[in-house]
N, C-alpha and C positions, 0 to 999 in steps of 0.2 A: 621393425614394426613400431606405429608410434603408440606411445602409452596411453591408454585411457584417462578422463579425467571425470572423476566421480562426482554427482551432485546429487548432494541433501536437503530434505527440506522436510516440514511437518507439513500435517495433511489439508491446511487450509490454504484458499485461492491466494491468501495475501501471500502466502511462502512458496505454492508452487507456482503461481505464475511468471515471477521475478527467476523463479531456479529454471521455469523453461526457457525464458526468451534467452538465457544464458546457454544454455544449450543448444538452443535454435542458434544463435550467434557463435558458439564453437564447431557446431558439424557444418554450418555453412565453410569455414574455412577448415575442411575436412580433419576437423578434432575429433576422433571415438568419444562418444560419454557414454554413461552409466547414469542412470538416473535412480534412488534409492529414497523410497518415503515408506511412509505407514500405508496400511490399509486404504485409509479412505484417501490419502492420495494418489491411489491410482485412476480413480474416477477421474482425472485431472491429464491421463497417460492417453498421448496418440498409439492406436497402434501401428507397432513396428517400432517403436520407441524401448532400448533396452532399459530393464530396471529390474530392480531387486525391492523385494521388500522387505521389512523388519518390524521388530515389535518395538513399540515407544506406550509411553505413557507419561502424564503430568502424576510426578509425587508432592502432590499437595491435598489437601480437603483433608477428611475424617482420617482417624488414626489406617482403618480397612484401606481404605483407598490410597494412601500415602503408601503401605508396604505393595500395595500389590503394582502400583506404578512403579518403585521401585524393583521389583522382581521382573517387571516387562522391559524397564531398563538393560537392566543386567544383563536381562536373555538377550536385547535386541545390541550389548556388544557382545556376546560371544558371537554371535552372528555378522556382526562386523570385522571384528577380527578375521573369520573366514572368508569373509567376501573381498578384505581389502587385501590378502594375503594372497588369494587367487588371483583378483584383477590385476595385481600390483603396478596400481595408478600413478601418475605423473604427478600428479595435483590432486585434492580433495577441496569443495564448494560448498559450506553450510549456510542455508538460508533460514534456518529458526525454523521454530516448531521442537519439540522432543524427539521426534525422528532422527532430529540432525545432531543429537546429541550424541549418543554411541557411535557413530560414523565420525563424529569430530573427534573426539576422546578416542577413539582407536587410531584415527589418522597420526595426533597428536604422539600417542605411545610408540608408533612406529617409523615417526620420523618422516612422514609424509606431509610437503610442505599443504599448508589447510589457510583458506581462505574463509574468513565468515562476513556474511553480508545483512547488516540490520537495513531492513527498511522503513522505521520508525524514529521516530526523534526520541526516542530512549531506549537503551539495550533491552531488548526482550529474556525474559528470566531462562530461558532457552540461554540465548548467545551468550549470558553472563557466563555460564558453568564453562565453556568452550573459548572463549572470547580470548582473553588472559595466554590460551597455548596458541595462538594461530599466529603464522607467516606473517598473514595480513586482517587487517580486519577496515573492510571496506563500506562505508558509510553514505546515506541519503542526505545529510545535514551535517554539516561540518561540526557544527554544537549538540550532539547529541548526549544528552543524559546516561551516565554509565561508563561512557568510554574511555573517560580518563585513566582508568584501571587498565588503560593498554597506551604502552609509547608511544607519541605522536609521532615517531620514526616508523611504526606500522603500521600507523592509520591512512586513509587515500579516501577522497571523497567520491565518489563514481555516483549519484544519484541511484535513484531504483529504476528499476525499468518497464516502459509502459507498450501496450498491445502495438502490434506494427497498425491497424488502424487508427491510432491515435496518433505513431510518429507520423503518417502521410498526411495530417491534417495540420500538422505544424504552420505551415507557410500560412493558412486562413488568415487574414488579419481581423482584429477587434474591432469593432462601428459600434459607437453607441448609437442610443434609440434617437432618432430628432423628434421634434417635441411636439410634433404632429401624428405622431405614430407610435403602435404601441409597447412597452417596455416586457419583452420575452422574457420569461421567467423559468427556469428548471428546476425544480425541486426532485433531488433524490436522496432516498433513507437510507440506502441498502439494504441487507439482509433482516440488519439488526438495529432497533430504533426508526423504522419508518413512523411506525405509532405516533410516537411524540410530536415528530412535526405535519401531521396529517389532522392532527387535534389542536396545534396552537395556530397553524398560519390560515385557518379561515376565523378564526375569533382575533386574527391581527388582520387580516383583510377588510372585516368587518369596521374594523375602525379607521380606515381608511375613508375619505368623503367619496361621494357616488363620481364624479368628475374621478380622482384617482383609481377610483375599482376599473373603471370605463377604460384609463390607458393599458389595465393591466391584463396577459396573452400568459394564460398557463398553463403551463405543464407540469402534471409533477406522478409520481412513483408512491404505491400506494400499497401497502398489503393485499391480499384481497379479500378479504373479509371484513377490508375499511373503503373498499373502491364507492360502495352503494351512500354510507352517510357519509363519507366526504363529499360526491357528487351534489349529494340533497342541499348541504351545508354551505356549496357555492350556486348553485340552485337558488337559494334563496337571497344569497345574496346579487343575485344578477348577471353570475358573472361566469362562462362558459368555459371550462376547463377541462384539458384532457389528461384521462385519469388512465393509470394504467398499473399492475403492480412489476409487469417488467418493457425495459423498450429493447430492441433487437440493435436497432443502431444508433444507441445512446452517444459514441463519438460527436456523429453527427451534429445530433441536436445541440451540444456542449457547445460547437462551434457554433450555433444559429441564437444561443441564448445574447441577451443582455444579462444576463446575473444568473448568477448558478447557486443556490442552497443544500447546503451538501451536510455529510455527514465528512470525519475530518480522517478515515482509514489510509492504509498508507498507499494505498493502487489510487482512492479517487483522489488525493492529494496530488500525486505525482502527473496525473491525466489534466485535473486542472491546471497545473503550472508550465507544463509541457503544450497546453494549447493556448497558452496567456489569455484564461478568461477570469472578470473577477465574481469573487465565489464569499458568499458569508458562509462559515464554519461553524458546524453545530458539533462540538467533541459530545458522541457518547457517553454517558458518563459511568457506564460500566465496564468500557473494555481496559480489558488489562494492562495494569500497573498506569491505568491511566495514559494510557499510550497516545489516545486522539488527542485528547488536551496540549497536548506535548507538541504535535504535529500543529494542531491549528495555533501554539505561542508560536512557533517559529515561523510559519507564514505571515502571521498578522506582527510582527517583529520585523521581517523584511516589506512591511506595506504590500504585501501583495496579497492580503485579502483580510475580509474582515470575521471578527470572532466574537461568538453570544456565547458562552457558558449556556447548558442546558437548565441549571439550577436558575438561570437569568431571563430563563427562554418566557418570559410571559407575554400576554399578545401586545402589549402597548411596545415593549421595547423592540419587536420583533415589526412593529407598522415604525415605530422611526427610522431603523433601516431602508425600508420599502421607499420611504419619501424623499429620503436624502437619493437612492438610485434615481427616481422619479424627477427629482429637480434638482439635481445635480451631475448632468452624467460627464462632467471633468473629471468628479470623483470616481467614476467608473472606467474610466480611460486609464487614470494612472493604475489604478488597482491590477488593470490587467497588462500594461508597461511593466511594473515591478514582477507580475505572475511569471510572465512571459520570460524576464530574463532570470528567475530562479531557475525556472524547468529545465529540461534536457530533456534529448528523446536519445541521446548516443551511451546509456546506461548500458545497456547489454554489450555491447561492442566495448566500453570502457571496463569492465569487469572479465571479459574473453582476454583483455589484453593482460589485465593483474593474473588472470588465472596461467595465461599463457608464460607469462614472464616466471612464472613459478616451476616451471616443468623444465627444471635445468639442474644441475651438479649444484650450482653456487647459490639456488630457492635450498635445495638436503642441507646444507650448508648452515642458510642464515635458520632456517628449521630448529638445527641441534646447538646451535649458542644460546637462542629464545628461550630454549628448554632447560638449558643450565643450569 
């Protein structure tokens, strides 16, 4: 019977979507998995999808809440230790988040070869604690922050991996706007920080001359309890935009932009580069350990998109952007030339194969020397 192969992740989309399509890519070539998250990443569970769940928590903040994350810790590896001692897996798969923590840290004590997968251009304070004992430690960015603290002998770049609608869009090619027609604009915030750019980029439209508001075709992603004065606020300025706080087939439109303004997380990153569009980068400037910022140097360091610091974000420098897309779109050609050959869309399939290669005597093997 063949061995299962466990995958971990914490309870957010960035970590379980990446841990599914890795999954989706092992049971299509008939690998058993186990899938094992927190709580709230079952909401993220097909069913019929096996999974276990455990208790995790972040030990940081206030003295109260540092012990008690570590007590959900602990509890959630005694619980690991059961689960991996039961399933007794081929391989083990961390994708970050603290879920994946106990599941790593047990794999690792039991000699069970553990793959960990950042999808960030800096190790996530997750993968740090884990990172160090694993087989493999499989990477979005070659230059990733953090990862030095593991041998380049076990490092493997596989990219992250993006929704199977977004690999099918691959082949689209990029057309910039002709200068008769007008310049497609995408604006998305995501969950966190739509605010920010829903309040600077009509006071940077604004400054734009009425001739450039006129070529400009919006679209953008909006809270919604900002959908009403954003509308008013281009409204006034002339200029007809559709507002929405979510779109159903966002791929799509990705491919039908001329420019994409984004937020710099590690899913829409990977979706931008995977569909070579070019994209200015607005890093969040609250997520953790500073992660966007880190994602949007390293694209805008391969030329394939450009990058505002949010601390930068004010509407003048946010309209010379606009103008340089507007009457320059070479510059928008190459942007999405260099996008295009960053991305991949064979991340899941490239990471099924590290995982696969690990499910053998000589993975137990290089396992218990690493550990030495």
């Amino acid at each position: 019977m063949t061995r299962p192969v466990v995958i971990a992740a914490g309870g957010t989309g960035g970590h379980m979507y990446p841990a599914l399509s890795l999954a989706a890519a092992l049971r299509a070539r008939g690998q058993p998995v186990i899938i094992v998250c927190d709580a709230r990443g079952a909401r993220y569970l097909d069913a019929g999808l096996e999974h276990r769940l455990i208790q995790a928590a972040s030990p940081s903040g206030r003295l109260s809440a540092r012990v008690r994350g570590l007590g959900r810790l602990a509890i959630g590896l005694a619980q690991s230790f059961g689960l991996l001692r039961g399933a007794r897996p081929g391989a083990v798969a961390a994708f970050g988040g603290y879920a994946a923590v106990p599941i790593g840290l047990a794999a690792a004590m039991l000699r069970i070869p553990l793959l960990v997968h950042e999808q960030n251009a800096v190790l996530g304070r997750a993968n740090r604690l884990i990172a160090r004992r694993a087989t493999r430690l499989a990477l979005t960015f070659a230059a990733t922050r953090g990862a030095e603290a593991v041998p380049t002998t076990r490092q493997v770049v596989t990219g992250n991996p993006v929704r199977a609608e977004v690999a099918l869009l691959r082949d689209r090619r990029y057309h910039p706007p002709p200068a008769d027609q007008p310049l497609k604009m995408l604006v998305v915030g995501g969950s966190q920080g739509a605010r920010g750019l829903s309040e600077t980029l009509p006071a940077a439209i604004a400054r734009l001359s009425k001739a450039e508001r006129t070529r400009l075709e919006l679209t953008q992603q909006c809270r919604p309890e900002d959908l009403e004065r954003v509308a008013s606020a281009y409204a006034g300025l002339g200029l007809q935009a559709e507002l929405a706080s979510f779109f159903h087939d966002l791929p799509e439109r990705m491919t039908e932009a001329h420019l994409i303004v984004s937020r710099a997380g590690a899913s829409s990153v990977a979706e931008l580069l995977a569909l070579g569009r070019p994209a200015l980068l607005v890093p969040y400037r609250f997520a953790a350990d500073d992660h966007q910022r880190a994602n949007a140097e390293a694209v805008s360091r391969a030329g394939a998109g450009w990058l505002l610091e949010e601390a930068k974000l004010d509407p003048e420098a946010l309209a010379g952007k606009l103008r340089i897309a507007l009457d320059q779109p070479q510059q928008l050609i190459e942007l999405a030339d260099r996008a295009k050959a960053l991305g991949r869309t064979d991340a899941a399939s490239a990471l099924a194969d590290e995982v696969q290669s690990l499910v053998s005597p000589a993975a137990v093997k290089t396992q218990m020397e690493a550990l030495a």
